[in-house]
C-alpha positions, -999 to 999 in steps of 0.1 A, spaced: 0 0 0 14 35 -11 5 60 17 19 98 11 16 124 41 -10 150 39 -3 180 28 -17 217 43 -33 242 21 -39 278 31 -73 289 15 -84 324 9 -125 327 8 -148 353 12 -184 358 25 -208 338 9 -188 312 -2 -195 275 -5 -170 251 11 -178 215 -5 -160 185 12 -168 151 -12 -156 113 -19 -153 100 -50 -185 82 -47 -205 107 -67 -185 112 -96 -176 77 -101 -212 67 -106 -222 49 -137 -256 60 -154 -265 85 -178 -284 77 -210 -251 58 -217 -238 36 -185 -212 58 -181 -196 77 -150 -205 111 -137 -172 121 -136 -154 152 -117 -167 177 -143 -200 174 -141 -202 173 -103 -181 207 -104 -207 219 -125 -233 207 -104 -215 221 -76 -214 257 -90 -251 256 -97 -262 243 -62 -239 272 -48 -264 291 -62 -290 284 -45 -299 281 -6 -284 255 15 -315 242 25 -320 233 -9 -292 220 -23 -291 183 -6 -321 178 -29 -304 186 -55 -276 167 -54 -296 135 -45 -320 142 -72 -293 144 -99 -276 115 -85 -305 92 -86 -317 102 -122 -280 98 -129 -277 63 -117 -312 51 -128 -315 11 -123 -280 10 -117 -261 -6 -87 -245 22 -61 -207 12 -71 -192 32 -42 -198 55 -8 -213 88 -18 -206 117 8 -207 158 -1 -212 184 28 -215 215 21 -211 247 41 -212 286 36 -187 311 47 -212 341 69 
């Protein structure tokens, strides 16, 4: 097993912000129209749009797109996102 230390990043963020914290899970999803996976694009995309709305509201959105994503398909691995705004 490769292991590598952790490494420390200083972030700059402002008011208003949306902090997202996420495994895999999500993007490596197969589904879609054509079996395959999410992948890390689209669940930046989705991420920029649910930043635009309010918090309270963007857990259904996530688990909406992730179900009509995944359709029929079998859960292939642990999905976790939270999400939290900078006040």
């Amino acid at each position: 097993v490769k292991t590598e230390p952790f490494r420390c990043y200083d972030l700059e963020y402002l008011k208003g912000d949306m902090i997202y914290l996420f495994t895999d899970g999500f993007s490596s999803q197969f589904g879609g129209p054509k079996g395959k996976k999410l992948m890390k694009s689209n669940l930046y995309k989705l991420m920029s749009e649910a930043a635009e709305i309010p918090v309270d509201q963007q857990s259904g959105k996530f688990k909406t797109l992730f179900e009509d994503w995944q359709g029929t398909l079998e859960q292939v691995d642990d999905v976790t996102i939270v999400g939290f705004k900078i006040d």
